[in-house]
RODO-2510 file (C-alpha; in nm, 4 decimals, decimal comma):
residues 282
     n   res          X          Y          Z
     1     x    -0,0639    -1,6474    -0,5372
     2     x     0,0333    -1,8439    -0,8790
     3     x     0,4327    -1,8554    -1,0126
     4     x     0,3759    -1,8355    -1,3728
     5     x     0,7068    -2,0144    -1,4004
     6     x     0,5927    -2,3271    -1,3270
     7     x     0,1907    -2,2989    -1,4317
     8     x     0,1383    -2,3748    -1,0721
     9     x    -0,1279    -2,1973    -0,8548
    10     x    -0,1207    -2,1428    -0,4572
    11     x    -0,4143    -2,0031    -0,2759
    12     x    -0,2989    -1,7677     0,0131
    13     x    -0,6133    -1,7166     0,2335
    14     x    -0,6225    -1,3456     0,3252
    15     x    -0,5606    -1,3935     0,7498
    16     x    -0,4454    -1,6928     0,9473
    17     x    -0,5590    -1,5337     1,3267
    18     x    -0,2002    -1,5698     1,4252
    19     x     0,0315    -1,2771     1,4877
    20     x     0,3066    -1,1938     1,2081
    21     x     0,6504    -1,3434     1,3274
    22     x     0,7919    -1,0206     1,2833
    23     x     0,5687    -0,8464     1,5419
    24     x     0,6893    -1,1358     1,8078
    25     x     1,0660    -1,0449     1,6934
    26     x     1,0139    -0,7123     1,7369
    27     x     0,8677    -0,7413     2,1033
    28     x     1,0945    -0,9749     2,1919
    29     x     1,3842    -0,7089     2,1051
    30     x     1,2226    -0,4495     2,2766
    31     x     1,1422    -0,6190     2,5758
    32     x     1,5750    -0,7153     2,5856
    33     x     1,6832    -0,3409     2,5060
    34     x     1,4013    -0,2495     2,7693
    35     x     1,5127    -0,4955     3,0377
    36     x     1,8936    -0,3754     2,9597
    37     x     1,8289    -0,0055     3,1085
    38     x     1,6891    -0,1377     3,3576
    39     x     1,3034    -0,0267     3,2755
    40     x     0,9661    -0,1693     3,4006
    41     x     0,7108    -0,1898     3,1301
    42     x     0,4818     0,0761     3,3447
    43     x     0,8322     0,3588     3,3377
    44     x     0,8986     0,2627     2,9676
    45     x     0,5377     0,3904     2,8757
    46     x     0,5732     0,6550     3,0784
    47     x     0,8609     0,7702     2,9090
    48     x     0,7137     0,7656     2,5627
    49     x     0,3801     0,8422     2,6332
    50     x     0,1809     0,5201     2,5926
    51     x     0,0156     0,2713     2,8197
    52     x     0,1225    -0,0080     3,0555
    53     x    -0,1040    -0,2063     2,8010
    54     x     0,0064    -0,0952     2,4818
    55     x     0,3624    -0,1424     2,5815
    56     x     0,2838    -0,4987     2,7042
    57     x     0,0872    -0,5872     2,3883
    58     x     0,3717    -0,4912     2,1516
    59     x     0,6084    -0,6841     2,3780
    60     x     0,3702    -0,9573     2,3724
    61     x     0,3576    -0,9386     1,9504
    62     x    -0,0291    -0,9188     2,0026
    63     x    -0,0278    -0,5745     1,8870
    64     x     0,2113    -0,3940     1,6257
    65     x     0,4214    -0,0889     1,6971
    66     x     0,3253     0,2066     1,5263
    67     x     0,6328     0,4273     1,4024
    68     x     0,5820     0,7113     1,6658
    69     x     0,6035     0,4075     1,8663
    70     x     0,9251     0,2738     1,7726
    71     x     1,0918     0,6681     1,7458
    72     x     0,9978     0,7069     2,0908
    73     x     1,1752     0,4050     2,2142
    74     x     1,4495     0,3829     2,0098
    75     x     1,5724     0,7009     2,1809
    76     x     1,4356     0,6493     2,5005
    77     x     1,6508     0,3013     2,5328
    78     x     1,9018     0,4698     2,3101
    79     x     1,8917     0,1791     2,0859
    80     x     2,0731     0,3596     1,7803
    81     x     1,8532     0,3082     1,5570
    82     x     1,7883    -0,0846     1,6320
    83     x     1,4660    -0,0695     1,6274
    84     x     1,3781     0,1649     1,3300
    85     x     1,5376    -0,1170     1,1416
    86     x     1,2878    -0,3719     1,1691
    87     x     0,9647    -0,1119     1,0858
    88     x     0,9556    -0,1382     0,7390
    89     x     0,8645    -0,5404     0,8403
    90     x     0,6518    -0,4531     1,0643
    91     x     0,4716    -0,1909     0,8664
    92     x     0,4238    -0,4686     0,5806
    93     x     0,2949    -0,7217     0,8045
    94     x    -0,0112    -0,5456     0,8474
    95     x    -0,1072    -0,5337     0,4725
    96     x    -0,3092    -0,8772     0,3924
    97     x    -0,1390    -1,1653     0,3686
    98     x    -0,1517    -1,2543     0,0170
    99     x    -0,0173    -0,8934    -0,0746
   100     x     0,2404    -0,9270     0,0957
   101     x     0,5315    -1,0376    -0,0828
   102     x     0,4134    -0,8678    -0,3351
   103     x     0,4738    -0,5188    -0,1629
   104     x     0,8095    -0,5885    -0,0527
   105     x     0,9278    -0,6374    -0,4151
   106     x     0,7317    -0,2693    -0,4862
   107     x     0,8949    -0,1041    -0,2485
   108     x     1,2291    -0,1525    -0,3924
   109     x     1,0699    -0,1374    -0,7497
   110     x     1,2488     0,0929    -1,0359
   111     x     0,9682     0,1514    -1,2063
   112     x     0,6037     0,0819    -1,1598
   113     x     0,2828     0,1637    -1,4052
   114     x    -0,0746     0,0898    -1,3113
   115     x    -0,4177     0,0466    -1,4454
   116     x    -0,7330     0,0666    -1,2039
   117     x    -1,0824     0,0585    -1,3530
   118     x    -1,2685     0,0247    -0,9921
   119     x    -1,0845     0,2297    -0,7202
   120     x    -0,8104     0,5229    -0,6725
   121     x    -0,4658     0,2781    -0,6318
   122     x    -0,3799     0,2041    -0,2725
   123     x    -0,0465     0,3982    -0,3578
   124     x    -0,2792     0,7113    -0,4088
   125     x    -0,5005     0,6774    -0,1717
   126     x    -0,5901     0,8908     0,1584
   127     x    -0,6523     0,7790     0,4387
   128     x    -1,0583     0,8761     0,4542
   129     x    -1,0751     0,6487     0,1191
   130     x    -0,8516     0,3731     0,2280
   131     x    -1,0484     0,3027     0,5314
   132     x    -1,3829     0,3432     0,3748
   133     x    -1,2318     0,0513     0,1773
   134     x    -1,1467    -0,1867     0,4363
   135     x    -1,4581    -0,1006     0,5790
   136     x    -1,6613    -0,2536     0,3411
   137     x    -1,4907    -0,5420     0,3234
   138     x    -1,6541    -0,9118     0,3024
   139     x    -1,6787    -1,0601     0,5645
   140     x    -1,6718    -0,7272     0,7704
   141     x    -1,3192    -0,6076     0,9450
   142     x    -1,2564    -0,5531     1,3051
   143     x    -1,1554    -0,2121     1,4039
   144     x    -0,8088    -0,3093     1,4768
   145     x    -0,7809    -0,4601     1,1074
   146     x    -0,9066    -0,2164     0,9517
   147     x    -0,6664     0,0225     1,1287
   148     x    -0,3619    -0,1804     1,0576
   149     x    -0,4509    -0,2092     0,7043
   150     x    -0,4876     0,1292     0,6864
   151     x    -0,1680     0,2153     0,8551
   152     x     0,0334    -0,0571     0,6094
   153     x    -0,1292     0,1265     0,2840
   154     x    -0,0117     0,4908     0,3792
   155     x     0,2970     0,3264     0,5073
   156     x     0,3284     0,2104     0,1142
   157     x     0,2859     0,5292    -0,0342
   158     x     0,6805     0,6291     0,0910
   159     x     0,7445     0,5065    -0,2656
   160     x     0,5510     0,8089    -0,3981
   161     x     0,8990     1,0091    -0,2684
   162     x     1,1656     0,7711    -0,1874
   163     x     1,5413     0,8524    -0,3189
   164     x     1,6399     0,7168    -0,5690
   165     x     1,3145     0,8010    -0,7668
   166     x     1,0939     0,5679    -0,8564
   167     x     0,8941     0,6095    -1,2056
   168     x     0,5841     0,5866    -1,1443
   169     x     0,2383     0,5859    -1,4033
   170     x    -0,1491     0,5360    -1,2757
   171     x    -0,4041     0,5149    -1,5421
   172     x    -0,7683     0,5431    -1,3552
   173     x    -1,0795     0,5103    -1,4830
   174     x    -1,3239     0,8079    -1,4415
   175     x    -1,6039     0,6060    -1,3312
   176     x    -1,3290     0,5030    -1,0445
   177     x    -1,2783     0,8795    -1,0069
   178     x    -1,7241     0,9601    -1,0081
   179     x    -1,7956     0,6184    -0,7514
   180     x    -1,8632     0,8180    -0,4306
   181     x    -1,6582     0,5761    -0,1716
   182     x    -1,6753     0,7231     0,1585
   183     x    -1,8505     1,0316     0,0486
   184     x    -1,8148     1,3609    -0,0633
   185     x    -1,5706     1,4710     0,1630
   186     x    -1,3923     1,2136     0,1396
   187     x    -1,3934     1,2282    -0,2610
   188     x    -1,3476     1,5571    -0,2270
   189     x    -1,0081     1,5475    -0,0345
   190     x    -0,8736     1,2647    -0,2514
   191     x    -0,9231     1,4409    -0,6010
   192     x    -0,6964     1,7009    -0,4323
   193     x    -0,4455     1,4365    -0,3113
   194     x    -0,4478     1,3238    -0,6598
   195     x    -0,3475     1,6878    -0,7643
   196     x    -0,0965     1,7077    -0,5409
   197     x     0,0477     1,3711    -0,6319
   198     x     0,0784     1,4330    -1,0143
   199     x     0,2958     1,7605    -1,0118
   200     x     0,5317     1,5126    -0,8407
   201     x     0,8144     1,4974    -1,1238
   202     x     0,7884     1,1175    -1,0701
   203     x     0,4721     1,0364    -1,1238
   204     x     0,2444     1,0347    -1,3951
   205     x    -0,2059     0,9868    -1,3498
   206     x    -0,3897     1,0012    -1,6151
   207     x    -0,7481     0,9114    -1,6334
   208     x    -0,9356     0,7058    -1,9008
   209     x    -1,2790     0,8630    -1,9550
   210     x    -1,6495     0,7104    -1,9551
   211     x    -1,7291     0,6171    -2,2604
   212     x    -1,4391     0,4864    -2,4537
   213     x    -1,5607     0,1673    -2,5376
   214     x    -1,3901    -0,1394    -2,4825
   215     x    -0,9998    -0,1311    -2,4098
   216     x    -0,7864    -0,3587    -2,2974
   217     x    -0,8371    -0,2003    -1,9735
   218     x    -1,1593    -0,3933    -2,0012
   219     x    -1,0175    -0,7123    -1,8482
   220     x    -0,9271    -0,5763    -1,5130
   221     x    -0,6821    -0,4166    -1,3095
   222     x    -0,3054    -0,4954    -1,3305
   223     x     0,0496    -0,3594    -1,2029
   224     x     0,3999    -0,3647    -1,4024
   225     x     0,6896    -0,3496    -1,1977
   226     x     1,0599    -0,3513    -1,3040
   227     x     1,2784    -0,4756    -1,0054
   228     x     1,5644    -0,3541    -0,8628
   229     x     1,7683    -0,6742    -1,0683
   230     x     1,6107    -0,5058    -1,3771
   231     x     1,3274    -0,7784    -1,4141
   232     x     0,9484    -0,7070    -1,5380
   233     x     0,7141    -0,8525    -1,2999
   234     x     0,3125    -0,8526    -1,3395
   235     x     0,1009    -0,8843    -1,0744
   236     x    -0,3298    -0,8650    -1,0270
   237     x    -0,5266    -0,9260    -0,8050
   238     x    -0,9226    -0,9919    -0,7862
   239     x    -1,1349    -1,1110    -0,4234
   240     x    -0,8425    -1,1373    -0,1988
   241     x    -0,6394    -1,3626    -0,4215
   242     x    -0,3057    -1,1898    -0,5636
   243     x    -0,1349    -1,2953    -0,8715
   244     x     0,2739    -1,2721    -0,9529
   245     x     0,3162    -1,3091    -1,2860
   246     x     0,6795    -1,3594    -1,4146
   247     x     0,6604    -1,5579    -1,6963
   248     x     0,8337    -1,2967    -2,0397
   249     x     0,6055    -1,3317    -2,2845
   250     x     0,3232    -1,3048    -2,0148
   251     x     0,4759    -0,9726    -1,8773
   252     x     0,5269    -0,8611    -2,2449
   253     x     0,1616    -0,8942    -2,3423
   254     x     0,0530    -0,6473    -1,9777
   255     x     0,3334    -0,3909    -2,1260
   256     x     0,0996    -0,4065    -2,4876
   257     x    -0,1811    -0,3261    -2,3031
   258     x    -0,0347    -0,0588    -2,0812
   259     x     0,1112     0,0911    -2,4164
   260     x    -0,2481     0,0867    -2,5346
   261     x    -0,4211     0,2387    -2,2093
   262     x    -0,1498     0,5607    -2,2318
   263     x    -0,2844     0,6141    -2,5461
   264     x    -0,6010     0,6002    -2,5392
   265     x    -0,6479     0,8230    -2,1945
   266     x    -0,6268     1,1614    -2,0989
   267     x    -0,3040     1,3004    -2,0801
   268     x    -0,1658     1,4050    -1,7869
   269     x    -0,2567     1,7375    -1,8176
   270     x    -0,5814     1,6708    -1,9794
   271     x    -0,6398     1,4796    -1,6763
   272     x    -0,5609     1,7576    -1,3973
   273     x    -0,8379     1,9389    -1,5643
   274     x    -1,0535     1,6969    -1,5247
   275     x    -0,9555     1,6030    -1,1998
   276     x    -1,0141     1,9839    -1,1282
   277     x    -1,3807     1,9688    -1,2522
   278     x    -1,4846     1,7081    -1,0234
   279     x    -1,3434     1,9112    -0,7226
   280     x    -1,5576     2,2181    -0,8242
   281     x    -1,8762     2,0145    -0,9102
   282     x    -1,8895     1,9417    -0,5369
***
């Protein structure tokens, strides 16, 4: 990740091999509030309708809870709640390491606009597409990973509705929208997700169509985020490196290109109908 601030850069590889500290906290906690009523692991499970194994593994931070997971034995210890607190960090800590930090600042984001020339935006995407994704990944995924990424992406997509609204804006390319990932199907059921997304009153997608030419777009894919302190942040990303980018004048120059992409796309309604044409073509 580079600080524009300073001009410095800092490689963060993608995985270490170690668990996330938070998933140790977490199993730490529950394996106190499980102890305190007096639970084995084996009548815990039992009691929320998982394994001896997948209860030990959480407790053991080798495996993350999922949120039916932590629902389950929040009430079942009657832990008010303790344990829903720390999800969100859990939830995060599957996404890749260098997007990490990253997503925390989103998820409290004001406002956030978005320009993706190769793939639907994570924040968009279902869960057929997302793991077709991770699938292909370089060097290949394990199951697990590719499930807890996954898991982390939808988890993101709680922006899409949170209150207080977020404003949101995704500009996509239409050769994005025409690259079969996953297939048809799976194409299929995300056009319709992106329906569904844009009559949100929040959000805004627009598409830019084949055949424009060269745009500023051109350069690659990038994010603009206004924080909750009322700061504009950039960020990109390209081969498993991300890229904060916080420097004004920086910033300033992704909002003239943003400006740009709006108007040279589809509008948004424009863009429904196209959206619409690609689910009948199929």
């Amino acid at each position: 990740m580079r600080d524009t601030r300073n001009g410095r850069a800092v490689r963060v590889k993608e995985d270490s091999g170690d668990p996330p500290g938070v998933w140790s906290a977490y199993g730490r906690l529950l394996q106190h509030l499980r102890r305190q009523a007096g639970l084995s692991q084996q009548k815990l499970g039992d009691a929320i309708g998982y394994s001896l194994e997948q209860v030990a593994s959480v407790e053991q931070g080798r495996r993350p809870a999922k949120a039916a997971f932590t629902i389950a034995a929040d009430r079942a210890l009657e832990a008010r709640g303790v344990l829903e607190v720390l999800q969100d960090d859990v939830e995060r800590a599957k996404l890749p390491r260098f997007f990490r930090n990253f997503a925390l600042i989103e998820s409290e984001a004001l406002s956030r606009f978005s320009y993706d020339p190769l793939l639907v935006p994570g924040l968009l995407q279902t869960e057929g597409y997302a793991r077709a994704v991770f699938g292909g990944h370089c060097p290949p995924l394990s199951e697990e990973t590719i499930d807890q990424h996954t898991e982390a992406r939808l988890s993101r997509q709680k922006l899409l509705t949170r209150v207080p609204m977020a404003e949101l804006s995704f500009i996509i390319s239409e050769e994005a929208l025409r690259d079969p990932v996953g297939g048809p199907e799976v194409m299929r059921e995300q056009w319709r997700r992106l329906l569904e997304v844009n009559a949100l009153r929040n959000v805004e997608v627009q598409v830019m169509p084949a055949g424009r030419g060269f745009h500023p777009g051109k350069n690659g894919p990038f994010v603009i985020l206004e924080t909750k302190e009322h700061r504009d942040i950039g960020y990109f990303e390209s081969q498993g490196v991300g890229c904060v980018v916080s420097d004004v004048s920086e910033v300033r120059a992704f909002s003239l290109r943003y400006g740009k992409l709006r108007s040279q796309a589809l509008n948004v309604e424009e863009s429904a109908r196209l959206i619409e044409r690609l689910v009948g073509e199929t």
